[in-house]
N, C-alpha and C positions, 0 to 999 in steps of 0.2 A: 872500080868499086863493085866487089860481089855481093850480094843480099844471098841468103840463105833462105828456104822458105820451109815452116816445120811440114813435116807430113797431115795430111788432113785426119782430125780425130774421127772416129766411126763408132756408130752408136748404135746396138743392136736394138730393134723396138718388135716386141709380138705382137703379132695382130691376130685377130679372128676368122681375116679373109679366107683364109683356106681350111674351113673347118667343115666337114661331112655332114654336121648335124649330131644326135643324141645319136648313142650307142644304140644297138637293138636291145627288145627288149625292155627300154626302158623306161621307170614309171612315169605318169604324168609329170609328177613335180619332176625329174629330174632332166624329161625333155624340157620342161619350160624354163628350167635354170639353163640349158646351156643357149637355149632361143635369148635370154636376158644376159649372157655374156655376151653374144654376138651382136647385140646391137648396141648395147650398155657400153662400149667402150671408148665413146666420143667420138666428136664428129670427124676425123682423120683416121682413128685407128678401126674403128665398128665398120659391121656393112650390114648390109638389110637383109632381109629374109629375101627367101624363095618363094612362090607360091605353095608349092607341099609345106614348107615348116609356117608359114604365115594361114593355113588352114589348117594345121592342125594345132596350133596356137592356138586360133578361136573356138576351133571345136573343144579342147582344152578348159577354155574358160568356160565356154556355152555349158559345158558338162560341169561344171562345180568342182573338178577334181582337182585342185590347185588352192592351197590360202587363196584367202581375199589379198594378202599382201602382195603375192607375186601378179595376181591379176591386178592390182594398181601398178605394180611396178613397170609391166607390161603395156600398160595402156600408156601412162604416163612419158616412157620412154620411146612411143612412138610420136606424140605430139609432137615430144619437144626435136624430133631427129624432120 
């Protein structure tokens, strides 16, 4: 008696692990939007900042240049990581 076994399905998943950081050049908001994809993406697919992007993060916030939304969003999602 032969079983046949199907081929294993494969599932492609992005992740944020290999990401450079913000383009040069670019504004506050839009460094702090991509610091909140990289960590924002739960707890398997996200990874944590660096030093450089986790201080200029704060200096970011420290500096007012950012909604108040993304600075909650920011704080909020390191708590809970």
């Amino acid at each position: 008696m032969t079983t046949s076994r199907l081929p294993a399905q494969t599932r492609t998943v992005t992740t944020y692990r290999d990401t450079t950081g913000p383009p040069p050049g670019a504004t506050p908001y839009e460094r702090m939007r991509t610091y909140l994809k990289a960590i924002g993406q739960g707890p398997r697919s996200g990874r944590g900042l660096t030093r450089v992007e986790a201080r200029d993060a704060l200096d970011i916030i420290i500096a007012g240049d950012i909604p108040r939304s993304q600075m909650g969003g920011f704080l909020l999602l390191q708590r809970f990581k």
